[in-house]
ROPAPA-388858 format. One line per field, with one value per residue (C-alpha): residue in three letters; residue number from 1; x, y, z. Coordinates in Angstrom, 1 decimal, always signed. Each point is the difference from the previous one (the first is absolute). Layout:
nuza <- c(ala ...)
dogu <- c(NUM ...)
c1 <- c(X ...)
c2 <- c(Y ...)
c3 <- c(Z ...)
END
This chain:
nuza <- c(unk unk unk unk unk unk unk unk unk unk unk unk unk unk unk unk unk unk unk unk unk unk unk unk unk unk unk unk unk unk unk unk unk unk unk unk unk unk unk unk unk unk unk unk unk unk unk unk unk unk unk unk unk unk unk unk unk unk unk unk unk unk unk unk unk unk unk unk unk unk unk unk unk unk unk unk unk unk unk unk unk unk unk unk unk unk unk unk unk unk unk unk unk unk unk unk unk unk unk unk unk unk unk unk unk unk unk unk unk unk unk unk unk unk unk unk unk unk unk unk unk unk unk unk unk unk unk unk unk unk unk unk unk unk unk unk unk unk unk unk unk unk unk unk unk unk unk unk unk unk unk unk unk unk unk unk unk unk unk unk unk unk unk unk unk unk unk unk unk unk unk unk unk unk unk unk unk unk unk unk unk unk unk unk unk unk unk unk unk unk unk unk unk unk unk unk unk unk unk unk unk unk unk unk unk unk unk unk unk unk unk unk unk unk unk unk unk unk unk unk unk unk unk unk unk unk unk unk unk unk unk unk unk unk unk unk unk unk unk unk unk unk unk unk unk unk unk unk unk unk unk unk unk unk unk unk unk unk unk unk unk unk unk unk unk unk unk unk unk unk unk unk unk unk unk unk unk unk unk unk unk unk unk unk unk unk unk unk unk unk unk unk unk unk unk unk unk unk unk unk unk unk unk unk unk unk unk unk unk unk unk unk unk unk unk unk unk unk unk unk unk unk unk unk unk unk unk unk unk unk unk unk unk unk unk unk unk unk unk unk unk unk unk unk unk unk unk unk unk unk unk unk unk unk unk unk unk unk unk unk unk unk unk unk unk unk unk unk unk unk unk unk unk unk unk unk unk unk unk unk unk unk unk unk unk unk unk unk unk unk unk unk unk unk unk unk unk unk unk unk unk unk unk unk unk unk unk unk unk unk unk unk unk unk unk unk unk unk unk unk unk unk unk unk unk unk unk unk unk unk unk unk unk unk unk unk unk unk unk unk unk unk unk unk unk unk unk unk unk unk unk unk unk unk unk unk unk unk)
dogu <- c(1 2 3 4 5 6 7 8 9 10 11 12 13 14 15 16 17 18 19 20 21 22 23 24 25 26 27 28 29 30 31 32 33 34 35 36 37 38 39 40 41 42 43 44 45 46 47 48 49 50 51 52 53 54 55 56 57 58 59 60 61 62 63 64 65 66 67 68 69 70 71 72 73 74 75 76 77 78 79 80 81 82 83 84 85 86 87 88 89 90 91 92 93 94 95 96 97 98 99 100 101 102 103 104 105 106 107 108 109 110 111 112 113 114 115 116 117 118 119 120 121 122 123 124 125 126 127 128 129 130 131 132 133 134 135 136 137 138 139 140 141 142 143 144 145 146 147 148 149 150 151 152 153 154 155 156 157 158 159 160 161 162 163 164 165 166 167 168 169 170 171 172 173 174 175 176 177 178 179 180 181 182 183 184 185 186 187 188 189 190 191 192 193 194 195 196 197 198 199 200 201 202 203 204 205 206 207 208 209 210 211 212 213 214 215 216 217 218 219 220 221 222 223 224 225 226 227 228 229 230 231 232 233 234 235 236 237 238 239 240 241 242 243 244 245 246 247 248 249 250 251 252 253 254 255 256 257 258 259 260 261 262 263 264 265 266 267 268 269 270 271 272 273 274 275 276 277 278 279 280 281 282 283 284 285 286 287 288 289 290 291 292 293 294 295 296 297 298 299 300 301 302 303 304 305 306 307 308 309 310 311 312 313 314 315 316 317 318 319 320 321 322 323 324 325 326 327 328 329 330 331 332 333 334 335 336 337 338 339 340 341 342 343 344 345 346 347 348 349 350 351 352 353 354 355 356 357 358 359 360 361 362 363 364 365 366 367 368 369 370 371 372 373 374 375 376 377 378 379 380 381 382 383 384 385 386 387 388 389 390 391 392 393 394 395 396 397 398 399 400 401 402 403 404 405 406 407 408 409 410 411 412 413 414 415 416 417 418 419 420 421 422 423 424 425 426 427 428 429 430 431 432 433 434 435 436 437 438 439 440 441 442 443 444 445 446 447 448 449 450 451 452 453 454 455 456 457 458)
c1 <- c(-83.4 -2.0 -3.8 -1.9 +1.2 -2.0 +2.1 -1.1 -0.5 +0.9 +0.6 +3.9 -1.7 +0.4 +1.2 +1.0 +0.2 +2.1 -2.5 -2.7 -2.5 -1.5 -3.1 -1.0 -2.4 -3.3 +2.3 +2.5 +2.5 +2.1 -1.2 +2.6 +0.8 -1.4 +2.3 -1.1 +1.5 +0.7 -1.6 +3.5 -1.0 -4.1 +1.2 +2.3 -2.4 -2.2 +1.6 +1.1 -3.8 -0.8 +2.3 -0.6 -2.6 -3.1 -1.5 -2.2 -3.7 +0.0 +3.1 -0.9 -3.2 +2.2 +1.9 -2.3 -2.2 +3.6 +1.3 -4.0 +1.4 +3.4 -1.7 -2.1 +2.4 +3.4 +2.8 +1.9 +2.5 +0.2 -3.8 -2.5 -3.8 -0.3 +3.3 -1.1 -3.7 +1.3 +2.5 -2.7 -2.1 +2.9 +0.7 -3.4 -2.3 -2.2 -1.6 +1.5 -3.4 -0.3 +3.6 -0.8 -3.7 +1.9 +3.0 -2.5 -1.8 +3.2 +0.6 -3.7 +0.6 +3.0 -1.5 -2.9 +1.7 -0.8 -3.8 +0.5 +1.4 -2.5 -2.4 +1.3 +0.8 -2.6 -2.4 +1.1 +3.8 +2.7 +2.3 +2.6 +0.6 +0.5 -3.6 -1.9 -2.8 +2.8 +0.0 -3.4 +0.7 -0.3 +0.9 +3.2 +0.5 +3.2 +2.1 +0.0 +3.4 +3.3 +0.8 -2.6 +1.4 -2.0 -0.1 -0.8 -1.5 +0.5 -3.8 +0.0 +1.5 -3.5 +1.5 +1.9 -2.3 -1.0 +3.5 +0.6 -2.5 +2.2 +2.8 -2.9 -1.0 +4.1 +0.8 +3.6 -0.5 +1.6 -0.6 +0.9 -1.2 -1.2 +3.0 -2.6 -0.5 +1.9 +0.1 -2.8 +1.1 +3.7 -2.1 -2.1 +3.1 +2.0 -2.6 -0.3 +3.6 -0.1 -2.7 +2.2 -0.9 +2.9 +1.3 +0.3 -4.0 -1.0 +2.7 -0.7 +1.4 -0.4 +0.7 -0.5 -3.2 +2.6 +0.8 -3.9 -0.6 +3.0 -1.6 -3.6 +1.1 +2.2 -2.1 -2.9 -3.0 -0.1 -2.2 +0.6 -1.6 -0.5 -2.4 -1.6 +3.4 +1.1 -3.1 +0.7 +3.1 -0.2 -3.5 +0.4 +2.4 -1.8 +2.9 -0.9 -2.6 -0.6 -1.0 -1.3 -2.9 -2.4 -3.3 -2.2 -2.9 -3.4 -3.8 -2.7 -3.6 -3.0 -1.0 +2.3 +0.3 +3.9 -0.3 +0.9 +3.3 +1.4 +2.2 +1.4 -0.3 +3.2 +2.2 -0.7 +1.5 +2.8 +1.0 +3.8 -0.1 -1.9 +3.4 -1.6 -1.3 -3.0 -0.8 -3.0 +0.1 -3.3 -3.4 -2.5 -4.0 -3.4 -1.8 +1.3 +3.5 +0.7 -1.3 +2.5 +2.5 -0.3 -0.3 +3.7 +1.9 -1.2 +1.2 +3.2 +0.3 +0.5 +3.1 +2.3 +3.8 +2.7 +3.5 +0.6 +1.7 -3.3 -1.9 -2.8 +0.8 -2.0 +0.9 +3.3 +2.9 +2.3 +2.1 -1.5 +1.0 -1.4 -3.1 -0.4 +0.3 -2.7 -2.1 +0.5 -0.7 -2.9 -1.5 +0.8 -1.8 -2.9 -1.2 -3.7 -0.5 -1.2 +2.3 -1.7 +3.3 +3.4 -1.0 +2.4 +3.3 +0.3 +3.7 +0.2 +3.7 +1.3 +2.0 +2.8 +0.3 -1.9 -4.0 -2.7 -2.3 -3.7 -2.8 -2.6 -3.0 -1.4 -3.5 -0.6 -3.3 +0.1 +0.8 +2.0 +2.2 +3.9 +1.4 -1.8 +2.9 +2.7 +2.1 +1.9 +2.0 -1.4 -4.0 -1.4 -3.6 -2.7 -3.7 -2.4 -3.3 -0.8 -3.6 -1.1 +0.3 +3.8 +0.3 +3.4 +2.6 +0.5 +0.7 +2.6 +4.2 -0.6 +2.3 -2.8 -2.9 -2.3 -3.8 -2.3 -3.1 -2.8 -0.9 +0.8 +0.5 +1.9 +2.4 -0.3 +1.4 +2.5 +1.5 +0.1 +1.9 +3.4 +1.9 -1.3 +2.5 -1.4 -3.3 -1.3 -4.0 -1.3 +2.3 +3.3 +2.5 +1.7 +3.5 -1.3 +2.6 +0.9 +2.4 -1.4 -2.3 +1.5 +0.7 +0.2 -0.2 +2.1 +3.4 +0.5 -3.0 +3.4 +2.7 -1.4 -1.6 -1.3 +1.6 -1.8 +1.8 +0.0 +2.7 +0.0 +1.7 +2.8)
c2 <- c(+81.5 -0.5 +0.6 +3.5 +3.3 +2.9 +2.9 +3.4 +1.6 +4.3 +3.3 -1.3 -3.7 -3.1 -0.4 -3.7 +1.5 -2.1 -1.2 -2.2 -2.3 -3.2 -0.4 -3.0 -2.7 -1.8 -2.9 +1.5 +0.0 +3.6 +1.6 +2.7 +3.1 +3.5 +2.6 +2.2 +4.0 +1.6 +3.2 +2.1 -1.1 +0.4 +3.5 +0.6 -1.2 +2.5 +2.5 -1.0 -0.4 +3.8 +1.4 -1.5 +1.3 -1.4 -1.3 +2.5 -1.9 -1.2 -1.7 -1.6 -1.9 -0.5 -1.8 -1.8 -1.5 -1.4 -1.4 -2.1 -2.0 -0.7 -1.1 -2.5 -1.2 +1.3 -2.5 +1.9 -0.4 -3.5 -1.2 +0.0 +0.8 -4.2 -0.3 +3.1 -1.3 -3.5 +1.9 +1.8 -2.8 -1.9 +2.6 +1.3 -2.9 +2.1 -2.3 +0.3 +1.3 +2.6 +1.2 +0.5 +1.6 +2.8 +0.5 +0.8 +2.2 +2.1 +0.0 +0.9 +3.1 +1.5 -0.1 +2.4 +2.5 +2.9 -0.5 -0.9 +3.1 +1.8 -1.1 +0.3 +3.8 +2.4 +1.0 +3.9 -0.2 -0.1 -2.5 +2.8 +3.6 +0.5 -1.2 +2.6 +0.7 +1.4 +3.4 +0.5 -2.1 -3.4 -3.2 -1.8 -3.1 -0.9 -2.3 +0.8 -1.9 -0.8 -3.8 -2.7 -3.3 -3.4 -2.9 -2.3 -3.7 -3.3 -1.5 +0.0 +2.2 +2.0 +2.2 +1.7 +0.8 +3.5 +1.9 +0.6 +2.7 +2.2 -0.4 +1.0 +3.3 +1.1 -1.5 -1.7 -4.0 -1.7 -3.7 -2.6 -2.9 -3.3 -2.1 -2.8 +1.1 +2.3 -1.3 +2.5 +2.9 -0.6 -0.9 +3.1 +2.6 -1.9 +0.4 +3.5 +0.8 -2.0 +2.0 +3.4 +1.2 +1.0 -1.9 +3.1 +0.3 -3.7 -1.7 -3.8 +0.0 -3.4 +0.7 -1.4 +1.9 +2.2 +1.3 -0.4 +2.5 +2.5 -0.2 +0.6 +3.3 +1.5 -0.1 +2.6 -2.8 -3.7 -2.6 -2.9 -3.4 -2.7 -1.1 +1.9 +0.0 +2.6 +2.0 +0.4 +1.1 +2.9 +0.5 +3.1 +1.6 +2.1 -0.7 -3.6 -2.1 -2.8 -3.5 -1.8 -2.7 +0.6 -2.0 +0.3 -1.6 -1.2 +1.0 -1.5 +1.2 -2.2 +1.4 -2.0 -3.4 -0.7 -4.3 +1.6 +2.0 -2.5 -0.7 +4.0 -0.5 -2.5 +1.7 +3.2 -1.8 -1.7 +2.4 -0.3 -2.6 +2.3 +1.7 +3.6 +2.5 +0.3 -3.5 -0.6 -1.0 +0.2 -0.4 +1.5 -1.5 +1.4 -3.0 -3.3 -0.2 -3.2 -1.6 +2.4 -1.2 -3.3 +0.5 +2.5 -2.9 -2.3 +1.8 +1.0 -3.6 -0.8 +1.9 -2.6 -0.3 +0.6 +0.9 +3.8 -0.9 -1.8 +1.7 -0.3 +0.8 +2.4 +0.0 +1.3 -2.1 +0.3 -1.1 -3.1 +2.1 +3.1 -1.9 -1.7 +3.4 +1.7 -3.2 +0.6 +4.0 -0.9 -1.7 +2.1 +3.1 -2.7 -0.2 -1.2 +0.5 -3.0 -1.6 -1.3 -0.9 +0.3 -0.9 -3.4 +1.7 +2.5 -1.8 -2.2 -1.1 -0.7 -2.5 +2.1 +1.8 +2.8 +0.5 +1.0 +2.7 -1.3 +2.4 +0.5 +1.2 +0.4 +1.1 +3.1 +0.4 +3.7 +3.0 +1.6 -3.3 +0.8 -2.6 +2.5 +1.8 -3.0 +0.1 -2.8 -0.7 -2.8 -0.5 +0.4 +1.2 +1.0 -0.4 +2.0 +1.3 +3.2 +1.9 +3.5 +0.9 -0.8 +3.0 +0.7 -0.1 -4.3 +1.7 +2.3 +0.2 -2.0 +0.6 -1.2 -1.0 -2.1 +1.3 -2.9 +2.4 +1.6 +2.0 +4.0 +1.6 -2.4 +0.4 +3.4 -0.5 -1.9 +2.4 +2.5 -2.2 +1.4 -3.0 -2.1 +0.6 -1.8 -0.9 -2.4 -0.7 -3.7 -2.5 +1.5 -1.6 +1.9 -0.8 +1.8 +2.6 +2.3 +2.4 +3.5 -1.0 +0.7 -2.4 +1.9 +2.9 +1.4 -0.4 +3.7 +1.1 -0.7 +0.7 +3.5 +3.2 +3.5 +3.1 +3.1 +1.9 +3.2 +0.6 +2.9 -0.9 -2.3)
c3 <- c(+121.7 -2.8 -0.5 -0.4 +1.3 +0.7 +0.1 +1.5 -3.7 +0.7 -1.2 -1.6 -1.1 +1.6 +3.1 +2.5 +3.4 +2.4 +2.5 -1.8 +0.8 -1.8 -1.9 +0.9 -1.2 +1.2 +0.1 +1.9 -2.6 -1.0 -2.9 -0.1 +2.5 +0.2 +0.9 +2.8 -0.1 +2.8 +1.3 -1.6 -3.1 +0.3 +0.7 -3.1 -1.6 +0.7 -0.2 -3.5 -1.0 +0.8 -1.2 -3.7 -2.4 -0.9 -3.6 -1.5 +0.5 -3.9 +0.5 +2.9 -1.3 -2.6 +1.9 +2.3 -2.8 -1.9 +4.0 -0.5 -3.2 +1.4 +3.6 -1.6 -2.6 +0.3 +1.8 +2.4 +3.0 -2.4 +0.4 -2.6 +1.2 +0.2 +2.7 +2.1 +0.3 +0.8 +2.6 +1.4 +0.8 +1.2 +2.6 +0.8 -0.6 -1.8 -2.7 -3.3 -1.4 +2.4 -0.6 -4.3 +1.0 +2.6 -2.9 -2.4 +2.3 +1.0 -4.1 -0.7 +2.8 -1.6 -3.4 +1.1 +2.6 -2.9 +0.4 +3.7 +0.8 -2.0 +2.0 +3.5 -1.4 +1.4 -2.8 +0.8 -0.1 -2.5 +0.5 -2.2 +1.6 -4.1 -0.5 -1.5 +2.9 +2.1 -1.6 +1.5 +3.0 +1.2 +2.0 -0.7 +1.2 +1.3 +2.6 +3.1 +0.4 -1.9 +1.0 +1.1 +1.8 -0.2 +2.8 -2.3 +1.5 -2.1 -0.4 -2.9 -3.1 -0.3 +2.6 -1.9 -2.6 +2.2 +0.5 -4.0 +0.0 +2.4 -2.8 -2.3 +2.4 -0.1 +3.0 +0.5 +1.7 +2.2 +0.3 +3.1 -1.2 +1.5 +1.7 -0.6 -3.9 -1.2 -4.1 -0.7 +1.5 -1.8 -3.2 +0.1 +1.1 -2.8 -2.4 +0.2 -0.1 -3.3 -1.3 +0.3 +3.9 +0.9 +3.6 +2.2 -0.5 +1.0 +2.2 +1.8 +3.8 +1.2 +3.9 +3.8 +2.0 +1.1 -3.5 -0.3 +2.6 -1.6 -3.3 +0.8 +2.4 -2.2 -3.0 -0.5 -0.6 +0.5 -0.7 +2.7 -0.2 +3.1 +2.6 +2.8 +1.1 -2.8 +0.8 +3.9 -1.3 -2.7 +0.2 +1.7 -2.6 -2.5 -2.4 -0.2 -2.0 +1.9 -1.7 +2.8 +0.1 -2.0 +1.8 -3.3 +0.1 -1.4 +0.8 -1.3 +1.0 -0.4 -2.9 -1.9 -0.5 +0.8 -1.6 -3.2 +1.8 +1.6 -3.0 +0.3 +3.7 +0.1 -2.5 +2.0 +2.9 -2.3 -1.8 -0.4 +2.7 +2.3 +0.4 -0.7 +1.7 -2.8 +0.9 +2.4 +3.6 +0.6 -0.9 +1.5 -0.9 +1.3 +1.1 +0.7 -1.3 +0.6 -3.2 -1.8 +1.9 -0.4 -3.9 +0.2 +2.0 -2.9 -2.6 +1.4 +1.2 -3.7 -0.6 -0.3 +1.9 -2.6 -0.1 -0.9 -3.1 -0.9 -3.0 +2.0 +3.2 +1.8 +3.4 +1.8 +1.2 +3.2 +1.9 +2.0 +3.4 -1.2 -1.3 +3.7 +1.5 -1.8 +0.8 +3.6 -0.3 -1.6 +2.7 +2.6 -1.4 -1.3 +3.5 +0.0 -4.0 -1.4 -2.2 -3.3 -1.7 +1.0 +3.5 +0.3 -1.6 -3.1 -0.5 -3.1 -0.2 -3.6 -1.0 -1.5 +2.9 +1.6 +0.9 -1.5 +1.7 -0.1 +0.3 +3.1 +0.3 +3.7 +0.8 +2.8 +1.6 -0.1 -2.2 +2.4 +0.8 +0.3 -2.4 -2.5 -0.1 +0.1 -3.6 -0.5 -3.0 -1.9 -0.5 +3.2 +0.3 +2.6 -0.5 +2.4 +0.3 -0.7 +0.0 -1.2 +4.1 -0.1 -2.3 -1.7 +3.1 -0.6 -3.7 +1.1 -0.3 -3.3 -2.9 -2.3 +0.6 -2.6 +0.8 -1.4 +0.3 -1.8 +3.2 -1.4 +3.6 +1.5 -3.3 +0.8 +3.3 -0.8 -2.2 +2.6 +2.7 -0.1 +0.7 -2.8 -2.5 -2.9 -1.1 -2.5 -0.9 -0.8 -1.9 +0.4 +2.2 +2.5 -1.9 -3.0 -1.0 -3.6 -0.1 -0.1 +2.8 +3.4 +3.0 +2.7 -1.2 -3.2 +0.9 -1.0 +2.6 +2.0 -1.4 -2.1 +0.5 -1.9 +0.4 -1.6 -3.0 -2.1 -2.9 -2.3 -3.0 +1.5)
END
């Protein structure tokens, strides 16, 4: 056939398994094939990855920071940065916009892993055992593992802008990308290679969940992306980093005026067509929170319906099945929330083929309501009340959590609660990132650890 392969990339190069799979368009045409490995060769592969050495740490931020120039301008597996981000948004529906800002965030992380790592680093270790402080004793920090596997989900490419700092800590990687976009994962894996890591230390192993379920076990970390689905499901293992929903979301206290926030409101809520787990999903107002609201649904109301490939595009395209689908979740777990927009159908059908997801915005009439903690994957937004009595538990499970507040101990409070992950003060929208500041946590709080040493004269 013709069209684009996506070939497992391993430890020997290149490699079209037998069994494959088609990558497939929002129109329904064929794009190409991915091949899909079986477990025999996950498990070579391995096998192949341990037993190779690693890149001193110089070379390997020398290699990361060349792999960001090819990424963003470099043509390779025959596409130039223009035909993969027109492929992307082909196959994904992510807007064309969205795709260039999460390319040059993936670049942007690469480029800094050497003060990245300096800073996840514990101020008292080494990150040598030839360091200088170790002939009087110290920490050094070190892996606690050889080869980390990532489960890597197809939102959008901004997913894979978190796994190149375990290549950065010494770690060997293990991709299985996307069956629904793969281009970035090949693009990244390819990229490096180009830039001088050598393929037994970063391999791609496009597979079924079967292969998905080898690689993850056999590895000695993983990072796995997916619904609440995907956290039912490894949760429990300490070895894996799960990437589940993220339910971040917005307070604002009646000591601030929120009519000049409505504008940073709506792009916290779409954000990379609300497909992220920084984007909000709630908003949470003490007082009436209706006029807020009403003001968010206006503003989001504005976004207009484009084709992905539109420069302007915000919003996410699928499938017109899959868009009907959501639809009908949405109003299942809508229950008695008041719909303020999206309430008749958040289906816009295109002309061209495919649907556009329009946002929501549904009003609850108490801070504890359930929808709260509903996540859906395209700008979908709760607004509740909340009062000082509420306290932090409507706050709570939140990955970040933008605090409009002057109030000192309820900030205070907030910092404490363990299961707020992230939090931001005043204008800053919960989708704010910079590398060198960590997500959920440093990476490395995972994947690293200190181990006390004493030399004499080694």
């Amino acid at each position: 056939m013709t069209g684009i392969w996506i070939d497992a990339l391993g430890p020997r190069g290149a490699y079209r398994a037998r069994e494959r799979k088609p990558v497939v368009a929002l129109s329904g045409s064929v794009l190409g094939e991915i091949s899909q490995v079986p477990t025999l060769y996950i498990r070579r592969t391995l096998a192949a990855m341990r037993a190779a050495p690693m890149l001193s740490v110089a070379e390997r931020f020398d290699v990361l920071e060349r792999a960001a120039d090819l990424f963003t301008t470099a043509e390779i597996g025959g596409l130039g940065p223009q035909e993969y981000e027109r492929l992307v948004s082909t196959a994904s529906g992510v807007p064309s916009a969205v795709v260039r800002q999460s390319v040059a965030w993936v670049a942007e992380v690469l480029r800094e892993q050497r003060a990245t790592l300096g800073l996840a680093m514990p101020a008292g270790a080494a990150g040598d055992w030839q360091d200088p402080r170790t002939l009087g004793g110290c920490a050094v920090w070190t892996r606690r593992g050889d080869v980390f596997a990532v489960h890597a989900a197809g939102n959008t490419p901004a997913v894979h802008g978190l796994w190149p700092e375990a290549i950065a800590m010494g770690y060997k990687v293990a991709v299985r990308p996307s069956t629904r976009e793969p281009f970035t994962a090949f693009r990244l894996v390819s990229a490096l290679w180009a830039a001088g890591m050598p393929p037994e230390l970063v391999t791609l192993l496009p597979c079924d969940y079967a292969g998905a379920d080898v690689l993850v076990a056999e590895s000695d970390f993983a990072i796995v992306y997916g619904g609440e689905d995907v956290v039912r499901k490894y949760g429990a293992d300490p070895r894996v980093l799960t990437q589940g929903p993220g339910r971040s979301k917005i307070l604002v206290t009646a000591d601030v005026d929120w009519r000049d926030k409505i504008g940073l409101i709506a792009a916290s809520v779409s954000h990379l067509g609300g497909t992220a787990c920084t984007c909000t999903t709630a908003v949470l107002v003490e007082g009436d929170p209706a006029p807020l609201a009403e003001a968010l649904a206006a503003e989001l109301a504005a976004i207009p319906s484009l084709p992905a490939d539109h420069p302007d595009a915000v919003l996410t395209v699928q499938p017109h099945d899959t868009a009907a689908a959501v639809d009908a979740y949405l109003r299942r777990v809508a229950g008695n929330a008041r719909p303020l927009l999206g309430g008749d159908t958040i289906v816009d059908a295109l002309p061209g083929g495919g649907a556009v997801l329009r946002p929501a915005v549904h009003l609850v009439d108490r801070a504890d309501a359930p929808q709260l903690d509903v996540e859906l994957g395209f700008p979908c937004v709760w607004v509740g009340p909340w009062s000082p009595a509420d306290g932090v538990a409507p706050l709570r499970r939140s990955l970040v959590l933008t605090a409009m507040t002057r109030r000192r101990p309820l900030i205070d409070a907030l910092l404490d609660e363990p299961s707020i992950t992230n939090l931001y003060l005043g204008d800053h929208p919960t989708t704010w990132l910079r590398p060198g500041v960590p997500h959920d946590g440093y990476l490395a709080d995972f994947l690293m650890r200190t181990k006390g040493m004493i030399r004499s004269g080694v």
